[in-house]
C-alpha positions as MATLAB code, in Angstrom:
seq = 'XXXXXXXXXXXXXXXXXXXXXXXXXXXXXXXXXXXXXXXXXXXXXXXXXXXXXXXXXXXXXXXXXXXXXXXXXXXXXXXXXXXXXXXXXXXXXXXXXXXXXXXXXXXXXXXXXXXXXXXXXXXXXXXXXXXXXXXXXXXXXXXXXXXXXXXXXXXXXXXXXXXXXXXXXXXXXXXXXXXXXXXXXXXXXXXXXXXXXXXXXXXXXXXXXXXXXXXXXXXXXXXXXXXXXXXXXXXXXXXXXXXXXXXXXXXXXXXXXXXXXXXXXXXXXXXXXXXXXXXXXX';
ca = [
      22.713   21.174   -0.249;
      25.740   19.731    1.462;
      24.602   21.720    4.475;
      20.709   20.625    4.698;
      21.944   17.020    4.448;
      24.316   17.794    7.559;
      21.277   19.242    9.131;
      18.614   16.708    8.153;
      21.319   13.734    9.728;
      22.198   15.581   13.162;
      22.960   12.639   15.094;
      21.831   14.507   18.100;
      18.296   14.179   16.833;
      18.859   10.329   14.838;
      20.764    8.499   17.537;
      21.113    7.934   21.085;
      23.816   10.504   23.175;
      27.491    9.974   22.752;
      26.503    7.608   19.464;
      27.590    8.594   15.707;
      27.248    7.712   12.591;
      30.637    6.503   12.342;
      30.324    4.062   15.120;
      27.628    2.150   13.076;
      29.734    1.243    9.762;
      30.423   -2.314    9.484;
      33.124   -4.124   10.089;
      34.800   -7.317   10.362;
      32.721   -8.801   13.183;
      29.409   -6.905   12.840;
      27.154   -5.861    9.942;
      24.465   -2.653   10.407;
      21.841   -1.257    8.480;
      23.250    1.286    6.397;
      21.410    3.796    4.132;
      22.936    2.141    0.836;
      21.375   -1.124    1.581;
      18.297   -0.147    0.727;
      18.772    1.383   -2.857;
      18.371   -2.206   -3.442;
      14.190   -1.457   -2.829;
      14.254    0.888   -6.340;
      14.458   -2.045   -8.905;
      13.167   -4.897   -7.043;
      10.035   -2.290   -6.579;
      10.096   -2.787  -10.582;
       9.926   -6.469  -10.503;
       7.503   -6.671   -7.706;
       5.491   -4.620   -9.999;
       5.908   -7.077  -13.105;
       5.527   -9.450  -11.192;
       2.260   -8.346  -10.104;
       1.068   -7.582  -13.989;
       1.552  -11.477  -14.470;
       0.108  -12.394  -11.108;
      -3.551  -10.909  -12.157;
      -3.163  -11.733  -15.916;
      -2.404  -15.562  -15.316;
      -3.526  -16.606  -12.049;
      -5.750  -13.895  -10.253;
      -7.785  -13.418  -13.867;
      -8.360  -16.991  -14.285;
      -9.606  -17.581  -10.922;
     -12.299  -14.656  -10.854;
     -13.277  -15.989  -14.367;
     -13.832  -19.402  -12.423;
     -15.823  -17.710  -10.491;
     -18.263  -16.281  -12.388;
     -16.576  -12.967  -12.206;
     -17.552  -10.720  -15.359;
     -15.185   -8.548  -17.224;
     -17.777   -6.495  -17.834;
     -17.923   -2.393  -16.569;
     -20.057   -0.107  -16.279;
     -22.434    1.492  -19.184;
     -19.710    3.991  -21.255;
     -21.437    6.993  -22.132;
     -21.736    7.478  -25.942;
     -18.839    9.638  -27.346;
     -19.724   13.196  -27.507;
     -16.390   16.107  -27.725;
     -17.920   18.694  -26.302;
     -18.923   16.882  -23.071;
     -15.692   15.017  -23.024;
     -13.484   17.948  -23.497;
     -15.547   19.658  -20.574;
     -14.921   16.167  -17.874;
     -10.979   15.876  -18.870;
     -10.792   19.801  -19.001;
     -12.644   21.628  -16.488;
     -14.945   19.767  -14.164;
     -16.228   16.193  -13.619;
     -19.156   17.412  -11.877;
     -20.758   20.566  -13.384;
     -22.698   23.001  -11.867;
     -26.416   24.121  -12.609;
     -25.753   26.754  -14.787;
     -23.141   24.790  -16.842;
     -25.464   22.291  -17.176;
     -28.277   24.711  -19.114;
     -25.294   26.361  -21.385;
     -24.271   22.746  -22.645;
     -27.877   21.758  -23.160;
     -28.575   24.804  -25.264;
     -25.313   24.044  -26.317;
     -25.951   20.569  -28.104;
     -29.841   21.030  -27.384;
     -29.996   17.976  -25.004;
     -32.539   18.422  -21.982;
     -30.223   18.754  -18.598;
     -31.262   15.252  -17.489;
     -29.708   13.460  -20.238;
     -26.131   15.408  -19.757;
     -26.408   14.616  -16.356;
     -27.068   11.117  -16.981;
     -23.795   11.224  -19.569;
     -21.695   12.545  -17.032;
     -22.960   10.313  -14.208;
     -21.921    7.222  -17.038;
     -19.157    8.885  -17.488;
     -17.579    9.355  -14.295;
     -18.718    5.540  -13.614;
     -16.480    4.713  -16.625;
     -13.359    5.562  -14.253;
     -14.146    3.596  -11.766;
     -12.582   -0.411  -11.807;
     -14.271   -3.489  -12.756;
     -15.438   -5.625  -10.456;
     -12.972   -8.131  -12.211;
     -10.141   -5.227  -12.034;
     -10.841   -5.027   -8.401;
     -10.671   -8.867   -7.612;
      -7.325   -9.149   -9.107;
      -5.775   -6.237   -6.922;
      -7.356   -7.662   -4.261;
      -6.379  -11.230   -4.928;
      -3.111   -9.821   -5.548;
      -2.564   -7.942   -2.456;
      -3.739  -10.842   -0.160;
      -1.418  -12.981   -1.881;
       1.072  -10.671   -0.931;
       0.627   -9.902    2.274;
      -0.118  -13.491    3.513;
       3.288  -14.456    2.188;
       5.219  -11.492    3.961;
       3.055  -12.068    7.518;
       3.940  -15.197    7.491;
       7.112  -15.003    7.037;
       7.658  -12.506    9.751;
       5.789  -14.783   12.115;
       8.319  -17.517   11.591;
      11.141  -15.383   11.452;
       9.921  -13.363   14.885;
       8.970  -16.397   16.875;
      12.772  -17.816   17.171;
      13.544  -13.942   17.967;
      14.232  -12.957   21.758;
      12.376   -8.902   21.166;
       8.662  -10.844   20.061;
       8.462  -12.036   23.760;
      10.112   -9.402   25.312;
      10.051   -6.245   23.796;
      12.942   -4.637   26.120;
      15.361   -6.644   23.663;
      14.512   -4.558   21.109;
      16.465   -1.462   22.796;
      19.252   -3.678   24.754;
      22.383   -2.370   23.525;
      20.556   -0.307   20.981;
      21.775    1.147   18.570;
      24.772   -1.603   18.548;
      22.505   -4.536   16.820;
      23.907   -6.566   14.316;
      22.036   -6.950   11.413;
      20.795  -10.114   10.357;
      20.029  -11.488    6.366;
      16.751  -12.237    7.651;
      15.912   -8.620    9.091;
      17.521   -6.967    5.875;
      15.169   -9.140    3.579;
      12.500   -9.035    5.628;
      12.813   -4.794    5.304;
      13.849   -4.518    1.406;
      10.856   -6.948    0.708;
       7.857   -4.485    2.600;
      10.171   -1.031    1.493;
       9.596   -2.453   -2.473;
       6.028   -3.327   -1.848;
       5.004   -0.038   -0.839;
       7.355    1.364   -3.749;
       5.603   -0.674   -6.106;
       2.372    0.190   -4.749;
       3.045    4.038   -5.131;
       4.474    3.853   -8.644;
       1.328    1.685   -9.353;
      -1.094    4.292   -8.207;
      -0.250    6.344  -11.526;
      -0.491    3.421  -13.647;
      -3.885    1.945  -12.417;
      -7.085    3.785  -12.655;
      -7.380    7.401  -10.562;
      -9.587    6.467   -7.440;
     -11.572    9.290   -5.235;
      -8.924    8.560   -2.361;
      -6.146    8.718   -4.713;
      -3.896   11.713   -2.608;
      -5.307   10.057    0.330;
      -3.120    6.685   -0.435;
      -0.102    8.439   -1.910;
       0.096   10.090    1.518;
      -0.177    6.867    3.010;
       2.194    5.260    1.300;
       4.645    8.108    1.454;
       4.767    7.866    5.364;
       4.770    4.459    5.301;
       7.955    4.495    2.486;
       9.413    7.145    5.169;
       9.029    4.989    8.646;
      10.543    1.989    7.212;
      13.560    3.581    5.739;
      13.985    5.959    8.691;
      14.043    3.298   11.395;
      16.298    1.109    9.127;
      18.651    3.674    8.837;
      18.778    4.070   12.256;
      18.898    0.765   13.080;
      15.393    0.300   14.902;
      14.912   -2.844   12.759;
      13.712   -4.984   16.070;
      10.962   -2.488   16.960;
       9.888   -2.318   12.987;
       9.656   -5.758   12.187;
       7.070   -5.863   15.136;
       5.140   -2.690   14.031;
       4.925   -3.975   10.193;
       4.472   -7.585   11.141;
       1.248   -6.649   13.517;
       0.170   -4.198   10.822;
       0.057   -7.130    7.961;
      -2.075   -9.359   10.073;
      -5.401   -7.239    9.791;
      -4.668   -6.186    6.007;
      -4.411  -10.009    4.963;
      -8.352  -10.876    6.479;
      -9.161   -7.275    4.573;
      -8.145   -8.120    1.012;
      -9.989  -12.181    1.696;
     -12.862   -9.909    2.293;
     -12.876   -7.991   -0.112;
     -12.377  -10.896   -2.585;
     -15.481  -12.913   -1.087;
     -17.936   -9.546   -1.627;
     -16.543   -9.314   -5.308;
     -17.647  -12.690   -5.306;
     -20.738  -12.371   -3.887;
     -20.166  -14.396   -1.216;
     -22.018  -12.284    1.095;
     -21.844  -14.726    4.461;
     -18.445  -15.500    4.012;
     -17.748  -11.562    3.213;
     -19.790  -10.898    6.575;
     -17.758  -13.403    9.310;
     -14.134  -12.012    7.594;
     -15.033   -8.241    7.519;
     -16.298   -8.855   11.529;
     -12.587  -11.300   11.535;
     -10.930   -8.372   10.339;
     -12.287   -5.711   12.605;
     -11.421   -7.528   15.777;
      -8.279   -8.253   14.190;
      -7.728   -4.428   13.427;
      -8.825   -3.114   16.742;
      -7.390   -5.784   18.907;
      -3.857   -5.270   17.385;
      -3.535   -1.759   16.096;
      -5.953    0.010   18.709;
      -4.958   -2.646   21.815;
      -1.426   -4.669   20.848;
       0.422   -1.741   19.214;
       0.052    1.262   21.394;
      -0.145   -1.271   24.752;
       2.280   -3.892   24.175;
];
């Protein structure tokens, strides 16, 4: 194990030439990232997460109620074991020929089974209510963090020219501003992946672990090796879109279909102008 660690940490590969780990401990004068720092992420992933549960119970909950907002889900199908035991067991969508053996089965005509397992695959899908509160939830979140980096990265030297964020790299002293701003996004996306096996299973549920895997993986990895300048740039550009995405998403739960219109147009000019024109450009 010892020796995949040595491996996985060649500084050859990690850090600039003539540059090792040991010359980026702290010391007296100068503080850098170090891979400890961020076990910090694990348990304030955990109150993120709480915090979250009381977010959408108190204030997100109340304000879709206000609203008009129902609770309400879709039709549940009516309890039957053998069809149930066939969804949780073997498929969620049977075939034709499955379909004739379970209506000779219970004698039910294959329409109505399909119609059972049609309500009963809508039952796993979120409310509309469910959906406003993650949403309302998320925005919250993200508006808070993107703001933040704006005012942090306006008084820094690397938002206006990006050159500074490799000038003397990897010797960069590490700031209590950059070290919250990175624990703070590193817990959110924690607390978003332990939260995708809490919440209800979605179609694009390995689709989003993924995402939020690599995502987990970039920010640690350029923390640890101290390309904190160029990060807070990437993750800062990358909250801007996401923030006119979840207001979009709460208008159309809403049913405020103009407003839902102007911010999902707002949020692809937003999307493409940054990520497909800023980011890979700039």
């Amino acid at each position: 194990m010892a020796g995949i660690l040595v491996w996985f940490w060649n500084e050859r590969f990690w850090l600039p030439h003539n540059v090792t780990w040991a010359d980026l401990k702290n010391t007296d004068e100068l503080t850098f990232p170090q891979a400890e720092d961020l076990y910090l992420a694990c348990p304030l992933a955990f109150c993120i997460f709480m915090v979250r549960l009381v977010f959408e119970r108190f204030i997100a909950r109340p304000c879709a109620l206000g609203m008009k907002i129902q609770a309400n889900g879709p039709q549940k199908a009516q309890p039957n074991a053998i069809l149930e035991k066939v969804f949780t067991a073997i498929t969620k969508h049977p075939d034709e020929k499955r379909l004739e053996g379970l209506s000779k089965q219970l004698d039910w005509n294959v329409r109505t089974i399909q119609r059972w397992f049609r309500q009963r695959r809508n039952q796993e899908k979120p409310s509309t209510l469910a959906r406003f509160c993650e949403s309302m939830w998320r925005f919250s979140f993200y508006l808070y963090i993107f703001t933040y980096g704006v005012r942090f990265l306006k008084k820094s030297p690397w938002l206006w020219n990006t050159r500074e964020c490799w000038y003397n790299y990897p010797y960069q002293a590490l700031t209590v501003d950059l070290h919250y701003y990175y624990v703070l996004q590193l817990s959110f996306y924690l607390a978003l992946l332990f939260s995708q096996f809490t919440d209800i299973r979605r179609k694009d549920f390995l689709l989003m672990f993924m995402h939020h895997l690599a995502t987990i993986a970039l920010v640690t990895f350029s923390y640890v090796n101290n390309m904190v300048r160029v990060g807070t740039l990437v993750m800062c550009l990358h909250d801007a879109a996401d923030v006119l995405l979840e207001t979009a998403k709460m208008a159309n739960y809403a049913k405020c279909q103009r407003l839902c219109n102007l911010l999902f147009v707002m949020f692809a000019l937003v999307f493409m102008s940054s990520r497909l024109g800023i980011f890979p450009v700039w």
